[in-house]
N, CA, C and O of each residue as an XYZ file, in Angstrom:
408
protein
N       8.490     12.604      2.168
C       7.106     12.452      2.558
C       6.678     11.038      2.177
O       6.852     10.676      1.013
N       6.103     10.169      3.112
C       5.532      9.061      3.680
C       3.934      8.870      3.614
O       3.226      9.327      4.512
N       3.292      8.045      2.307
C       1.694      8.279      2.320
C       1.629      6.184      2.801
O       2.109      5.261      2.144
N       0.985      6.131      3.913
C       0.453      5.199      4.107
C      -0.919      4.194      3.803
O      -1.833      4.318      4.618
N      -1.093      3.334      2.824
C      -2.703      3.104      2.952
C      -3.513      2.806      4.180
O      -3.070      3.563      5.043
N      -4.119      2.350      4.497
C      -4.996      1.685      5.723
C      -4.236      0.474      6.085
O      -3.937     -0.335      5.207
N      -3.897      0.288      7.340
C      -3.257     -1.003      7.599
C      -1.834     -1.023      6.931
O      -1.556     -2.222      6.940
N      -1.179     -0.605      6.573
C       0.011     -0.816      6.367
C       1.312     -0.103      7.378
O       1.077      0.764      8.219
N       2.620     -0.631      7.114
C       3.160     -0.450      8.105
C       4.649     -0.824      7.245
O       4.739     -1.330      6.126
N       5.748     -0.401      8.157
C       6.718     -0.778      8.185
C       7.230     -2.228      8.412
O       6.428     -3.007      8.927
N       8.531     -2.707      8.072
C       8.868     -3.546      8.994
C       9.993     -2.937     10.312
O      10.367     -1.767     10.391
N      10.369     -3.998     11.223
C      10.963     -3.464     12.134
C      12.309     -2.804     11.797
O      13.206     -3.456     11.261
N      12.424     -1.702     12.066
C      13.805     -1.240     11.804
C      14.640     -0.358     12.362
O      13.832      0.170     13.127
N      15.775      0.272     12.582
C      16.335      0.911     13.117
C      17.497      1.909     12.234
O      18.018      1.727     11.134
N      17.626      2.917     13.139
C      18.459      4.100     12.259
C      19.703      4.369     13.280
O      19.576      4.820     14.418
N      21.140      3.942     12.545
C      22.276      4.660     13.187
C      22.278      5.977     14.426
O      22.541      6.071     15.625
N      21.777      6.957     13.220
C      21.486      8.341     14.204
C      20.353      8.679     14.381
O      20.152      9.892     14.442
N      19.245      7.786     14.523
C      18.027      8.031     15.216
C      17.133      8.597     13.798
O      17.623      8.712     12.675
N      15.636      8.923     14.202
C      14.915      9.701     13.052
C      13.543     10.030     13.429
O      12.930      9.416     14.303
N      13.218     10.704     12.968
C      12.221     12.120     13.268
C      11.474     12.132     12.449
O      11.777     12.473     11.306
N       9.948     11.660     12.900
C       8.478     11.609     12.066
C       7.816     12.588     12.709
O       7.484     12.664     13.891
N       7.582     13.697     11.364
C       6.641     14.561     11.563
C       4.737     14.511     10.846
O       4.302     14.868      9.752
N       4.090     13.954     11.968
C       2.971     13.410     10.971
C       1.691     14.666     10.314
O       1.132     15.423     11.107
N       1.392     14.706      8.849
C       1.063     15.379      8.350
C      -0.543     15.389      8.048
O      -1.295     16.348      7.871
N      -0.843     13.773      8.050
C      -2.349     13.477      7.881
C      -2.316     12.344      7.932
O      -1.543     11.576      7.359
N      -3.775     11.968      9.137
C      -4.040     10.945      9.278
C      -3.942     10.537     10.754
O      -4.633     11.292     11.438
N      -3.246      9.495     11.550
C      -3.107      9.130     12.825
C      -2.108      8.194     12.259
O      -2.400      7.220     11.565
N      -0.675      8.620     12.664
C       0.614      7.426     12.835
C       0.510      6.386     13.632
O      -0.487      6.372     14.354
N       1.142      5.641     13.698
C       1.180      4.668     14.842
C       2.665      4.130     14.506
O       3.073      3.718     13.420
N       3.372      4.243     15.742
C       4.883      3.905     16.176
C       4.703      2.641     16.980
O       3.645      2.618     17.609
N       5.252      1.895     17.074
C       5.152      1.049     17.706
C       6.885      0.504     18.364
O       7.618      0.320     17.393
N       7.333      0.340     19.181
C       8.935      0.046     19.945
C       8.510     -1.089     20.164
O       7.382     -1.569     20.050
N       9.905     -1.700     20.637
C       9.941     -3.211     21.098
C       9.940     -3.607     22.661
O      10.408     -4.585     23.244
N       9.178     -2.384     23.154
C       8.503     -3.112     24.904
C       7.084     -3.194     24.758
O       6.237     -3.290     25.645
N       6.920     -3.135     23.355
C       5.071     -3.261     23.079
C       4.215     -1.833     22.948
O       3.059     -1.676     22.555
N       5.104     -0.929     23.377
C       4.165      0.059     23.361
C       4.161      0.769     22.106
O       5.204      1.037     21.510
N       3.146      1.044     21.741
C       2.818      1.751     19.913
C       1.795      2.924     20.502
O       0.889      2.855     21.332
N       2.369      4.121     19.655
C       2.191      5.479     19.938
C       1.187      5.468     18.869
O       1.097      4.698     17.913
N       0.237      6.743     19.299
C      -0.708      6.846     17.775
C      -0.008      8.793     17.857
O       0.412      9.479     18.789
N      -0.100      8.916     17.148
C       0.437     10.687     16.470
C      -0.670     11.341     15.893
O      -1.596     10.580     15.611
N      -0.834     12.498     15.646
C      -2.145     12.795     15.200
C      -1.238     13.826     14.137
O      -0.018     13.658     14.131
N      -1.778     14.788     13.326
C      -1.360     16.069     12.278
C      -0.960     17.102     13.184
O      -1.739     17.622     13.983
N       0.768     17.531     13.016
C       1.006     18.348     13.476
C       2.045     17.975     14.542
O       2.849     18.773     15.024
N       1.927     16.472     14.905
C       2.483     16.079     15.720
C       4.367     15.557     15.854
O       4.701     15.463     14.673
N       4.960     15.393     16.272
C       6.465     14.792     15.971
C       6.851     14.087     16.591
O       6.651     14.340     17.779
N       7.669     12.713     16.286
C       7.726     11.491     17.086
C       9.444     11.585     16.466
O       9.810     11.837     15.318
N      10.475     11.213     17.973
C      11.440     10.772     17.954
C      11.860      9.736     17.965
O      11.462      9.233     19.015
N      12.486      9.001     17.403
C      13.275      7.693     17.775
C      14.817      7.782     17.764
O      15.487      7.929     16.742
N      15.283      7.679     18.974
C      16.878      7.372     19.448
C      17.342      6.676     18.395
O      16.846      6.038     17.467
N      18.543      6.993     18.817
C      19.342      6.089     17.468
C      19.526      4.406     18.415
O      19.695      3.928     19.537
N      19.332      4.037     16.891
C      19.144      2.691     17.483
C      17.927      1.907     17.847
O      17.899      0.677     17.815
N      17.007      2.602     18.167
C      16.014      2.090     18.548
C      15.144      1.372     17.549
O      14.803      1.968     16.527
N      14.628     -0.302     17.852
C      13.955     -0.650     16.947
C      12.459      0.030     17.060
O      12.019      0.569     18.076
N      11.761     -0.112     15.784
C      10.402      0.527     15.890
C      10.430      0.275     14.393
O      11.248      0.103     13.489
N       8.799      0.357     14.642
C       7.859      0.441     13.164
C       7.242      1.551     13.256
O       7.425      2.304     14.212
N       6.271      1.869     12.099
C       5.670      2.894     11.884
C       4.678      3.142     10.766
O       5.215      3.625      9.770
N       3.207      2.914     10.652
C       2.343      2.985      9.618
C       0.605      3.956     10.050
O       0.387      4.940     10.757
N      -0.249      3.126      9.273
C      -1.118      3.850      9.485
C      -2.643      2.923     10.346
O      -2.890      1.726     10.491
N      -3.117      3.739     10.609
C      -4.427      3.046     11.838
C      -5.079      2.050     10.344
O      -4.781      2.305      9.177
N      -5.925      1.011     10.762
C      -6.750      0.226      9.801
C      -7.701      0.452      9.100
O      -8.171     -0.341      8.284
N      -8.184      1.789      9.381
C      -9.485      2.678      8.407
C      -9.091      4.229      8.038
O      -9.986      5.074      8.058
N      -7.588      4.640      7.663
C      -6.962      5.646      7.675
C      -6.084      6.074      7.112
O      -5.048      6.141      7.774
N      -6.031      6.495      5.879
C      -4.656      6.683      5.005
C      -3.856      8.074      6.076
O      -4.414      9.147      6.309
N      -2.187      7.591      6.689
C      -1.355      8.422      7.110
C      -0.253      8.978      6.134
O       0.265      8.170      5.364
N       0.110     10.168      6.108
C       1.121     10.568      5.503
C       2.354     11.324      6.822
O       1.902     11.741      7.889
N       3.288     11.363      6.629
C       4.508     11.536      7.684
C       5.434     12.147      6.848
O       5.555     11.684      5.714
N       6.294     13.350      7.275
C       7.427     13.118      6.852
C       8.827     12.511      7.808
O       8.961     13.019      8.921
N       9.413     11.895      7.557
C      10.609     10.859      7.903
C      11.747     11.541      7.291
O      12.021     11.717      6.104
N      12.474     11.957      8.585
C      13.829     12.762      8.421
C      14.618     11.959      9.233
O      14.196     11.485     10.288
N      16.303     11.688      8.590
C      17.181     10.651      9.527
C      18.488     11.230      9.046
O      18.345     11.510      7.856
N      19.836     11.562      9.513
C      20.486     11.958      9.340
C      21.596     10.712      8.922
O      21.621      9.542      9.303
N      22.398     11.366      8.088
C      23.329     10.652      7.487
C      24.307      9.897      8.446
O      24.181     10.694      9.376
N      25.079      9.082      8.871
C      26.284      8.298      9.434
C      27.695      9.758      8.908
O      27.897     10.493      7.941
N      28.282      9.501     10.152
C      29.506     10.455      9.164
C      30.136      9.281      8.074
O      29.856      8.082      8.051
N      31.182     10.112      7.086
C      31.720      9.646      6.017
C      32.405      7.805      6.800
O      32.277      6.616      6.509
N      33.014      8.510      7.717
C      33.947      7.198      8.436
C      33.366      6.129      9.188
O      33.933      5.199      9.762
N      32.321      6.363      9.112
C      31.082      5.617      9.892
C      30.458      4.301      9.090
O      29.574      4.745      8.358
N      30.538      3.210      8.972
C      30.109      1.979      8.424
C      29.052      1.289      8.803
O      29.054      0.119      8.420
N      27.939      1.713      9.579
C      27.205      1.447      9.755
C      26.014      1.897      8.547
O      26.114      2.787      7.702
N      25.082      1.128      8.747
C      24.170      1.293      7.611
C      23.617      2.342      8.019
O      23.864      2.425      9.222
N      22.688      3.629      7.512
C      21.708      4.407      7.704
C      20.476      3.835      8.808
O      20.169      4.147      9.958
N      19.966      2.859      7.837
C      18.815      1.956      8.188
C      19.253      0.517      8.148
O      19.917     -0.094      7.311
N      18.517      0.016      9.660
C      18.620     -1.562      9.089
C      17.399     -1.722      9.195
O      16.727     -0.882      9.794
N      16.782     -2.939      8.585
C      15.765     -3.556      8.389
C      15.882     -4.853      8.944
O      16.927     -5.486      8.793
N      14.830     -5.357      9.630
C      14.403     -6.410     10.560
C      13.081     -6.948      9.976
O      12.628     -6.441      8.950
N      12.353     -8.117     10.696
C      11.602     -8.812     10.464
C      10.687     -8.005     10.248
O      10.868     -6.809     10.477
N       9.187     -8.601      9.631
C       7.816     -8.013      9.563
C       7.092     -7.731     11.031
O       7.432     -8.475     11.951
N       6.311     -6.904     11.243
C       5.474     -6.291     12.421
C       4.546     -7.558     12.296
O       4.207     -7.834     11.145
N       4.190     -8.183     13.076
C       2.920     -8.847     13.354
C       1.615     -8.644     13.226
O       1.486     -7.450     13.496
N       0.824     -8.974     13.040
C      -0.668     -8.554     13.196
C      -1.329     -8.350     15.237
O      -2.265     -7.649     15.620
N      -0.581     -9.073     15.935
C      -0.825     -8.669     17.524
C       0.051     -7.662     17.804
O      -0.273     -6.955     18.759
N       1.472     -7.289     17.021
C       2.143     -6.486     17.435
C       1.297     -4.913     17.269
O       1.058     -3.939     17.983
N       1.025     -5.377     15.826
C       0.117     -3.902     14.828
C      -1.213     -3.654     15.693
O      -1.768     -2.556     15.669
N      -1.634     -4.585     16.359
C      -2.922     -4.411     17.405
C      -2.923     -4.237     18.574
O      -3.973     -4.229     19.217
N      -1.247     -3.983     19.341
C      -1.418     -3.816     20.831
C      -2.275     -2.399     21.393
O      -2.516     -1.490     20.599
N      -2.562     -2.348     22.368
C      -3.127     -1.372     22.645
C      -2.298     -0.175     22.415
O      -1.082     -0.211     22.606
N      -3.006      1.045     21.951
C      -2.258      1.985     21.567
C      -2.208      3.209     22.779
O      -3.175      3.156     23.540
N      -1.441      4.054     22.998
C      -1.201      5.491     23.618
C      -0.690      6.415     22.871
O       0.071      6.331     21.906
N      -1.237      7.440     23.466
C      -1.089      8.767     22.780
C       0.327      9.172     23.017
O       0.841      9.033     24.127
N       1.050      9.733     21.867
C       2.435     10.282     21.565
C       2.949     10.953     22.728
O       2.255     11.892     23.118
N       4.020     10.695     23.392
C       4.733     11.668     24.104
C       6.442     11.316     24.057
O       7.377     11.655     24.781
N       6.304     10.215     22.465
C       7.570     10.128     22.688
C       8.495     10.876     22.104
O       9.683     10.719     22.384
């Protein structure tokens, strides 16, 4: 479990075998790298493919909490879990948002 303050966020990152935000309180916001950033509401569940870059924090007047489930790499598998990438932007963190259907 994932407690976000107001305005905060991830940096960009990605997961081997993909990972699964189930948001618990608050309004998520996902954001991918064709610009589009999802908002999630309580109750809601957001996928990300493996591989896929994306961030993930909370709206600017809104503490979010999430839980963030990602499955392990097999044993023989050398890839990292997570990689980590640059910081989210402040225009990235502000593109216009849409409602979850991912």
């Amino acid at each position: 479990m994932v407690r976000f303050a107001p305005g905060a966020r991830t940096a960009w990152h990605h997961h081997a075998v993909g990972q699964t935000l189930h948001v618990v309180a608050g309004t998520a916001l996902i954001g991918t790298r064709d610009g589009t950033v999802y908002a999630a509401r309580p109750g809601e569940t957001v996928t990300c493919p493996p591989s896929e870059e994306h961030w993930h924090g909370a709206t600017e007047d809104n503490f979010m909490q999430h839980l963030a489930l990602w499955d392990a790499t097999a044993p023989d598998d050398e890839r990292p879990e997570t990689t980590w990438l640059e910081h989210v932007t402040d225009e990235q963190y502000n593109a216009t948002r849409t409602r979850s259907s991912h």
